[in-house]
C-alpha positions as CSV (number, residue, x, y, z in Angstrom):
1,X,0.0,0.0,0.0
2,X,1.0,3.5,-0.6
3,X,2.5,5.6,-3.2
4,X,5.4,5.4,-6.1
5,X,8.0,3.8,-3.6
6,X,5.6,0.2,-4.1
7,X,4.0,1.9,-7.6
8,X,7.5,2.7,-9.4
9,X,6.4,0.8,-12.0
10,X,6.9,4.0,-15.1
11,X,10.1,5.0,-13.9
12,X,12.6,2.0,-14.3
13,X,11.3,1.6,-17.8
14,X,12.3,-1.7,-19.3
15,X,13.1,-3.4,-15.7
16,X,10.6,-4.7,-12.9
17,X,9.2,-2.5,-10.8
18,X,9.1,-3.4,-6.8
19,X,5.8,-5.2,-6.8
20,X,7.4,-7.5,-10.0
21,X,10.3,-7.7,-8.0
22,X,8.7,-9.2,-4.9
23,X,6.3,-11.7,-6.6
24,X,9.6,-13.3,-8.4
25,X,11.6,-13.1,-4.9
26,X,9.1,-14.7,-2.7
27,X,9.1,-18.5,-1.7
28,X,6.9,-20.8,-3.9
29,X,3.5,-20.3,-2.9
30,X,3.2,-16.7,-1.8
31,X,1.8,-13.9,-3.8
32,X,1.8,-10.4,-3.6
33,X,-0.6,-7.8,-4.5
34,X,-0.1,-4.0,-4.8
35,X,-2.9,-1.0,-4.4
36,X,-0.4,1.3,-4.0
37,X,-1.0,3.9,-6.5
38,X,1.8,6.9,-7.8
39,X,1.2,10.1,-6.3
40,X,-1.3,8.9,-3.9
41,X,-1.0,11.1,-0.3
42,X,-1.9,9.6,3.3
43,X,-5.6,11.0,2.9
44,X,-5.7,7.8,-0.3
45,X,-5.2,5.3,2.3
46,X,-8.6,4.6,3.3
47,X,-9.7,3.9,-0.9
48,X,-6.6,1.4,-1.1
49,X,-7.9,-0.2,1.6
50,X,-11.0,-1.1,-0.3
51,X,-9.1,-2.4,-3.1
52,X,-6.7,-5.2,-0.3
53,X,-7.7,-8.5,-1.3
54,X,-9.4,-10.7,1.1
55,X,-6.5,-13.8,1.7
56,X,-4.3,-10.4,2.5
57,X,-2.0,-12.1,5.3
58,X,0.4,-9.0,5.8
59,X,0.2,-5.1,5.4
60,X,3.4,-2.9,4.3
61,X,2.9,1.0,3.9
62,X,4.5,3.3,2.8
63,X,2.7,6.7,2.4
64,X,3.8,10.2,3.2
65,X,6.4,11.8,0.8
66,X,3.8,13.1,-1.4
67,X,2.2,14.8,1.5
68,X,6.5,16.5,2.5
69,X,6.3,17.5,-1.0
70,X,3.2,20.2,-0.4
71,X,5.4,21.5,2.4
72,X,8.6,21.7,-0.1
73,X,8.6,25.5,-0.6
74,X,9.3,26.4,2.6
75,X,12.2,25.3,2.3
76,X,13.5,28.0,0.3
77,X,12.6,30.5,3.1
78,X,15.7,29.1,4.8
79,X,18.0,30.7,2.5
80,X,16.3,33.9,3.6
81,X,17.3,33.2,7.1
82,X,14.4,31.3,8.5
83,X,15.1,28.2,11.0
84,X,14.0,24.9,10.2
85,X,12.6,23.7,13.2
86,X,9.9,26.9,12.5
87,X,8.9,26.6,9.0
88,X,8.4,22.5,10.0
89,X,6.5,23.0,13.0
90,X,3.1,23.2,11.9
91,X,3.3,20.6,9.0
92,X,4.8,18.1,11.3
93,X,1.6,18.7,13.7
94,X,-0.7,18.5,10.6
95,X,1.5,15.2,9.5
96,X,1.5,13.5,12.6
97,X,-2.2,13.4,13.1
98,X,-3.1,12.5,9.5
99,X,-0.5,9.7,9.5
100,X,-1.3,8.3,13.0
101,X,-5.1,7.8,12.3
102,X,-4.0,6.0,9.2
103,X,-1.6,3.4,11.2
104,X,-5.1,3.1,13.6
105,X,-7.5,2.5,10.9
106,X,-5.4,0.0,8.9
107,X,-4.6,-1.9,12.8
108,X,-8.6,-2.3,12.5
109,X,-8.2,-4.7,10.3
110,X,-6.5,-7.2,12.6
111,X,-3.5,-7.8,10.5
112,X,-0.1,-7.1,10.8
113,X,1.1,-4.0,9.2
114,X,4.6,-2.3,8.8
115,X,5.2,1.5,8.3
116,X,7.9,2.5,6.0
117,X,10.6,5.5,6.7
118,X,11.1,8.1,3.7
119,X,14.1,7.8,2.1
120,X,16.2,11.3,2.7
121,X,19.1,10.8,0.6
122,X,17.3,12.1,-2.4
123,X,19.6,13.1,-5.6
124,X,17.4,16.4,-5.4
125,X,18.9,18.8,-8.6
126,X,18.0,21.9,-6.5
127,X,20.5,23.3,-4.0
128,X,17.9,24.2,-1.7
129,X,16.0,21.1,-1.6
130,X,19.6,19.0,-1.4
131,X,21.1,21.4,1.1
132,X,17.7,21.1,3.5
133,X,15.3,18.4,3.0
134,X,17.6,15.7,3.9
135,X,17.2,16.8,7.9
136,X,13.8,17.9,7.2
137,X,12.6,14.7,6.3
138,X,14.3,13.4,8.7
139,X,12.4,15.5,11.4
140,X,9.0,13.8,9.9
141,X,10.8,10.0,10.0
142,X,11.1,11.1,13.6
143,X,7.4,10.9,14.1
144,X,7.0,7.6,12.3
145,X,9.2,6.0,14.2
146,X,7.5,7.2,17.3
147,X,4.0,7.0,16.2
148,X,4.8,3.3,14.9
149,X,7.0,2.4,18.3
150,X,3.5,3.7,20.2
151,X,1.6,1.2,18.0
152,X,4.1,-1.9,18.2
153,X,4.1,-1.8,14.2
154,X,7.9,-2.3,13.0
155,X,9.6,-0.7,10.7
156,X,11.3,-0.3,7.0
157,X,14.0,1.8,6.8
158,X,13.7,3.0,4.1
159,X,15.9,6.0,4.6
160,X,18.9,3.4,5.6
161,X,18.0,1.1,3.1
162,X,18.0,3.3,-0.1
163,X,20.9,5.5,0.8
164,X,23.2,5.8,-2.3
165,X,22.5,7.4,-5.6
166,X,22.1,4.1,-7.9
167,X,19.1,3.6,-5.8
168,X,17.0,6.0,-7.4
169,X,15.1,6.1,-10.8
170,X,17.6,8.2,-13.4
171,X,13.7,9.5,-15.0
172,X,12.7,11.0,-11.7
173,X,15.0,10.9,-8.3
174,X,12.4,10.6,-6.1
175,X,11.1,7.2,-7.2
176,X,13.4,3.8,-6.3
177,X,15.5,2.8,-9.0
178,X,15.5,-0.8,-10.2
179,X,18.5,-1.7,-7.8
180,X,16.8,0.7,-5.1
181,X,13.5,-1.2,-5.7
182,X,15.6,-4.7,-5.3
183,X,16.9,-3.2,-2.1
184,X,13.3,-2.5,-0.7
185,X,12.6,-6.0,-1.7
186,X,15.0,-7.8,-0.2
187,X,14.6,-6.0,3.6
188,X,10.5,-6.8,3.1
189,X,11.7,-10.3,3.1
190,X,14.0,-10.5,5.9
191,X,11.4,-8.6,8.0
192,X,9.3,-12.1,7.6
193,X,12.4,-14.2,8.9
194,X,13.1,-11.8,11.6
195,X,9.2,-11.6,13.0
């Protein structure tokens, strides 16, 4: 469930997207579905949910960097002299209550769910957004980790997982790349040996 992280399909043209990745990576017997959808925000969460297919056995998410992009603009305030902690105060608030009813309403369903970071090591082409977002995201992955630690819902780092430049699409650097999406893959799996 979520956004282009699981629904990268159009931007590793020509290679397998995450979901492709994780159907030919799991054990014989297993499936996997996506509902995830490219571009979707936290507020989409509640239509995906319609669209989970009834022998669902396992919930991963990851939602919430389309909703840090709205908030993207401030950044540029902070070449002007304006501290980070100030201009993110209010969309953390905002970010924390949308995202923690979503963790509650998908717990409703009685299934095990895990929460995704978002990655912060985004080849971003503008200096502000390179120079700055990096610890502002990190500021919301804060929250997730907390709201999700308050929950018992483990995590995927995503942050730690996709950390180097080769794991990013080369048609649009916010979007994993087909080695990124491999990456993603491979810690989904070892989260089932670990439980």
């Amino acid at each position: 469930m979520g956004d282009s992280i699981f629904d990268n399909d159009g931007y590793v043209l020509g290679e397998p997207g995450v979901i492709e990745q994780l159907r030919r990576s799991l054990p014989q017997g297993w499936s996997a579905s996506k509902v995830a959808v490219d571009g979707d925000r936290i507020g989409h969460i509640t239509e995906q949910l319609e669209n989970v297919p009834t022998h669902t056995t396992h919930i991963f998410v990851s939602i919430g960097g389309n909703d840090l992009r709205t908030f993207g603009h401030l950044l540029r305030e902070i070449t002007q002299g304006a501290r980070l902690e100030q201009l993110i105060a209010a969309p953390l608030a905002e970010f924390e209550a949308s995202y923690g009813a979503m963790l509650d309403k998908l717990l409703q369903h009685g299934l095990p769910v895990t929460a995704c970071t978002i990655y912060t090591a985004i080849p971003f082409a503008e200096p502000e957004m390179r120079n700055h977002a990096p610890a502002a995201i990190n500021a919301f992955n804060v929250r997730i980790l907390q709201m999700a630690e308050a929950r018992s819902v483990p995590i995927l780092r995503l942050d730690k997982i996709c950390a180097e430049k080769e794991g990013f699409a080369e048609i649009s650097p916010i979007e994993p790349s087909s080695q990124g999406g491999q990456k993603i893959v491979d810690a989904i799996l070892q989260s089932f040996t670990a439980a």
